[in-house]
C-alpha positions in Angstrom: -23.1 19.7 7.2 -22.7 16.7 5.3 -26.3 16.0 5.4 -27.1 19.3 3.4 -24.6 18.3 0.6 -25.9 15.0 0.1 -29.3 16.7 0.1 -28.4 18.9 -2.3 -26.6 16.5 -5.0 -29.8 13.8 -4.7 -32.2 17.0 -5.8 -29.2 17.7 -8.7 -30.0 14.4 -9.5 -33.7 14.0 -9.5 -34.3 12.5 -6.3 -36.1 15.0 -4.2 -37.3 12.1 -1.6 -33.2 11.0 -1.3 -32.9 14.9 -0.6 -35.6 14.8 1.9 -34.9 11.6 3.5 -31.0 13.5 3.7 -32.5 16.9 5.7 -35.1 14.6 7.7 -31.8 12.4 9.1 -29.8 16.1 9.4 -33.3 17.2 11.6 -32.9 14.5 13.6 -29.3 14.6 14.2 -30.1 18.6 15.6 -32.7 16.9 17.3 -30.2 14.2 19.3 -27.4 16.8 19.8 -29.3 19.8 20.7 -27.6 22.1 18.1 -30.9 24.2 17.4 -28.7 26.5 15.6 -28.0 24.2 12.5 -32.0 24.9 11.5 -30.8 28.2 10.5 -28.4 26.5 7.8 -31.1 23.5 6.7 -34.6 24.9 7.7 -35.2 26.5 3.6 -34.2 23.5 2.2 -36.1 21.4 4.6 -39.6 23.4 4.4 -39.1 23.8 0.7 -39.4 19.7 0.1 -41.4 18.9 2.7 -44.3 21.5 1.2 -43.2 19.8 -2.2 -43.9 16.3 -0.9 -46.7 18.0 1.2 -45.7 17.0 4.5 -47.0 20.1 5.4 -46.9 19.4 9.5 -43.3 18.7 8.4 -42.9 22.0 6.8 -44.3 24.0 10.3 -42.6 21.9 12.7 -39.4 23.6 10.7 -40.4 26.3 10.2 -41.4 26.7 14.0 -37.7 25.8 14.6 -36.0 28.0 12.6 -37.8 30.7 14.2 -37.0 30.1 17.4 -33.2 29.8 16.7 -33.8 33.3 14.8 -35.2 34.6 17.6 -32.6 34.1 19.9 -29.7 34.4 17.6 -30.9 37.8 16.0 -28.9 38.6 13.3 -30.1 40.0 9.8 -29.1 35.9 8.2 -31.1 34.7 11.3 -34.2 36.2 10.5 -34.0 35.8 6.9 -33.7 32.2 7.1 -36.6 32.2 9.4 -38.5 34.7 6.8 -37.9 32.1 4.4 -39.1 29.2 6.2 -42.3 31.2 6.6 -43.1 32.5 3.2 -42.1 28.9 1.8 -44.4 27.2 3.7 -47.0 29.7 3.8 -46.6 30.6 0.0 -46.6 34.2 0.9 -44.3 36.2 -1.4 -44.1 39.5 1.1 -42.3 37.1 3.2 -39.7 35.8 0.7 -39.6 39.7 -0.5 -38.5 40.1 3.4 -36.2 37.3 3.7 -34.4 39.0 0.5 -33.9 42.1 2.0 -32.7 40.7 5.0 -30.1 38.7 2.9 -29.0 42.0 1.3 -28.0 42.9 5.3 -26.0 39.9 6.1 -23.0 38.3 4.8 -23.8 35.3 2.9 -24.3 35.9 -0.6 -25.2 31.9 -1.4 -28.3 32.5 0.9 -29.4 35.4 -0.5 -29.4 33.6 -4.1 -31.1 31.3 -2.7 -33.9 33.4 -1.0 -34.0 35.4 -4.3 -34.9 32.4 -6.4 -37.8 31.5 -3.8 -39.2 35.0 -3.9 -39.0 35.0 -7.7 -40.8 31.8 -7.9 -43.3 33.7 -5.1 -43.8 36.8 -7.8 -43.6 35.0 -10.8 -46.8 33.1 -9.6 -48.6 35.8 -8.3 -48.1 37.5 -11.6 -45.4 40.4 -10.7 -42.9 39.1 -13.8 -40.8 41.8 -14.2 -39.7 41.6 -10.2 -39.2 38.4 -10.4 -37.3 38.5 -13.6 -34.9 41.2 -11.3 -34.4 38.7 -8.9 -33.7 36.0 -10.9 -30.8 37.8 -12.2 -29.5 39.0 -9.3 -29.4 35.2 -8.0 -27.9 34.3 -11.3 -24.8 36.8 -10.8 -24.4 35.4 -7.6 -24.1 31.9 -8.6 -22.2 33.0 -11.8 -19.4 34.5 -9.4 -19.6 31.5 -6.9 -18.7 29.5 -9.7 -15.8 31.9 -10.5 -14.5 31.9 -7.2 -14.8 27.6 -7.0 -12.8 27.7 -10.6 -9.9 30.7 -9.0 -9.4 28.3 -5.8 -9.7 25.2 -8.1 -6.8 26.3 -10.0 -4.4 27.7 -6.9 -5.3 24.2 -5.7 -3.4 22.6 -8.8 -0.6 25.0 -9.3 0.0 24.1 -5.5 0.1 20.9 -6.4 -3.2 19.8 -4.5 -5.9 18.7 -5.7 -8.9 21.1 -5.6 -12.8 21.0 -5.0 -14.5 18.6 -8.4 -17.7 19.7 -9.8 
């Protein structure tokens, strides 16, 4: 999803409203096509910015979305994505907690990072330090051996004599 990397490299950069205006032209691209599914993959990201810029009706519209799709998909990554969506725009940190531990179930480690930094953030206001200090480095090794396994294929790319993923 092009639209989620662009996203992602304007907020790298400072420009949270680029990032935004990036998910709000991905939204409605799911909107014209009909792939619901794909607010699985952007929902966080979109709720997250949109309760940042607070466009909250933005933030529940995705959020409503996401947990439709999770509701009719089912899988543990399903219905922590829609968990997330939920505690983000909510604020509630028993939500996040939830979309952690429904992660820890599924298979993609990148989304659990992500959901662990969110529920940190969640704890860390609410007072609860040393839980969120625990998930902050358990999202910390997982974007420590992300960036291990981008520098492993980075280098078979070379010694194949293709060039590999930059940055």
């Amino acid at each position: 999803m092009v639209s989620l990397t662009r996203a992602m490299v304007s907020e790298a950069q400072g420009d949270p409203a680029a990032a935004f205006a990036a998910l709000e032209d991905a939204r409605r691209t799911i909107l014209d096509s009909g792939a619901a599914y794909f607010n699985l993959r952007i929902g966080p990201e979109f709720v997250r910015l949109a309760v940042d810029r607070r466009d909250h009706e933005a933030a529940a519209a995705m959020t409503a979305a996401t947990e439709a799709v999770a509701a009719s998909v089912g899988t543990p990554t399903a219905r922590a994505q829609a968990l997330r969506c939920r505690g983000l725009l909510t604020q509630d940190a028993t939500a996040l907690l939830e979309a952690v531990a429904a992660h820890r179930e599924g298979p993609s480690r990148v989304e659990l990072a992500g959901a662990a930094e969110e529920a940190a953030a969640a704890l860390a206001v609410g007072g609860a330090s040393s839980e969120a200090a625990a998930l902050q480095r358990e999202a910390l090794e997982i974007w420590e051996r992300a960036g291990r396994v981008v520098r492993r294929v980075s280098s078979a790319c070379s010694s194949a004599g293709r060039r590999g993923p930059s940055g």
